[in-house]
C-alpha positions as CSV (number, residue, x, y, z in Angstrom):
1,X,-57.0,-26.6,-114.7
2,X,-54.2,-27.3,-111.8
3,X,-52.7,-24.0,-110.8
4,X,-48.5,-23.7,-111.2
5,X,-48.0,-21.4,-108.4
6,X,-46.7,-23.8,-106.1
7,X,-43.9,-25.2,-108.8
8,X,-43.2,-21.4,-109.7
9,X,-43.3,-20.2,-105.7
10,X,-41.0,-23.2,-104.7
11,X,-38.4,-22.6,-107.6
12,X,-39.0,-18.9,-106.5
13,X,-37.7,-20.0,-102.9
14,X,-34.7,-22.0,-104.5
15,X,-33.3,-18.9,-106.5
16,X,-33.3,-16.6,-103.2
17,X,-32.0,-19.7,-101.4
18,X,-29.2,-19.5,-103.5
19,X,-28.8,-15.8,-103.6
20,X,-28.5,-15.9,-99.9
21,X,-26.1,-18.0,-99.9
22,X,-24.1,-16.0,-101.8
23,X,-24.9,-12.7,-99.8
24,X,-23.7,-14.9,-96.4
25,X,-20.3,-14.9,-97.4
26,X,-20.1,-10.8,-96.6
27,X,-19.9,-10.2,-93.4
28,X,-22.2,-7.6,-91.8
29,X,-25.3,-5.8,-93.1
30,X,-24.8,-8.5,-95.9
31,X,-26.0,-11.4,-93.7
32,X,-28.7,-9.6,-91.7
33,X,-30.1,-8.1,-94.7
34,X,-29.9,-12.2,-96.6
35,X,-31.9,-13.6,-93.5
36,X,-34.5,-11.0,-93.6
37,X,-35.0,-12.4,-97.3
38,X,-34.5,-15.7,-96.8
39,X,-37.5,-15.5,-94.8
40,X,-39.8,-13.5,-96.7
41,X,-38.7,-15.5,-99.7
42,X,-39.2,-19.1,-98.7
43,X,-41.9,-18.1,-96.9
44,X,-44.0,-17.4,-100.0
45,X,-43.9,-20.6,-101.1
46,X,-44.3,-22.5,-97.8
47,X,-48.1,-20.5,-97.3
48,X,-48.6,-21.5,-100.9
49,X,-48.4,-25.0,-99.9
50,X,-50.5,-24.0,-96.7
51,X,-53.5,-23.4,-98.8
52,X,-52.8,-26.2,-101.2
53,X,-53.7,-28.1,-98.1
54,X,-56.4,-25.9,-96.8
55,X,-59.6,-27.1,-95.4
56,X,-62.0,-24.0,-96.1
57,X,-62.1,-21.4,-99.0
58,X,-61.3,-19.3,-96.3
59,X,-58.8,-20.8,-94.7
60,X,-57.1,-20.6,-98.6
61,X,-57.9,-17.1,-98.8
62,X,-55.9,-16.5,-96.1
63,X,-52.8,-18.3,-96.9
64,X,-52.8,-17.1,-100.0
65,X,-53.2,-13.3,-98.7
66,X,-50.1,-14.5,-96.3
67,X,-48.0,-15.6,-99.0
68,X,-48.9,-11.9,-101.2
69,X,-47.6,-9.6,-98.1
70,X,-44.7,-12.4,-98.5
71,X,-43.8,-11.0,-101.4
72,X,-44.2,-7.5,-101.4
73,X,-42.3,-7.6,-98.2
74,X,-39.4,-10.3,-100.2
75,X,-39.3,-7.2,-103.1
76,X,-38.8,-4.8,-100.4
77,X,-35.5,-6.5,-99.2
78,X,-34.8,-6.8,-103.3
79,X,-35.4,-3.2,-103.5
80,X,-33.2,-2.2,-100.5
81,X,-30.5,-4.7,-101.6
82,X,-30.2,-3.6,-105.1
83,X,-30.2,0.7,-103.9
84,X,-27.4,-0.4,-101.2
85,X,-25.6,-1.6,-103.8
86,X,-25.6,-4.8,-102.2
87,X,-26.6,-7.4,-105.1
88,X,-27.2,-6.1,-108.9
89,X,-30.8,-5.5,-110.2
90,X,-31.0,-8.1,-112.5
């Protein structure tokens, strides 16, 4: 059975694309706070591809592992956006 993660993880890095975009137009904390997601966000889906390609289980295991601190690092900057008020939770 193919995996979807990289079809989800690639849409996943459109949407915060897009959300970035939208946070760029503010100046200030706005736009530092957009790149740090930007990223941690595309990032995800880039180490995704990574071990798509990889050429050992390990070498998988470990772009894989990249692309999880990836996202708990992407929900941080969520997190820190949505308390500051900065973008709405949903």
């Amino acid at each position: 059975m193919k995996s979807n993660i990289p079809e989800r993880t690639f849409e996943f890095a459109r949407r915060v694309v897009k959300l970035c975009l939208v946070l760029d137009e503010k100046p200030g904390v706005s736009r530092t706070l957009a790149y740090q997601l930007l990223r941690s966000g595309t990032s995800i889906g880039a180490n995704v591809e990574e071990g798509q390609a990889s050429q050992s289980e390990a070498d998988f295991i470990s772009k894989y592992s990249i692309a999880c601190k990836e996202a708990h690092e992407t929900l941080y900057w969520f997190r820190l956006l949505s308390a500051s008020e900065l973008m709405q939770p949903e």
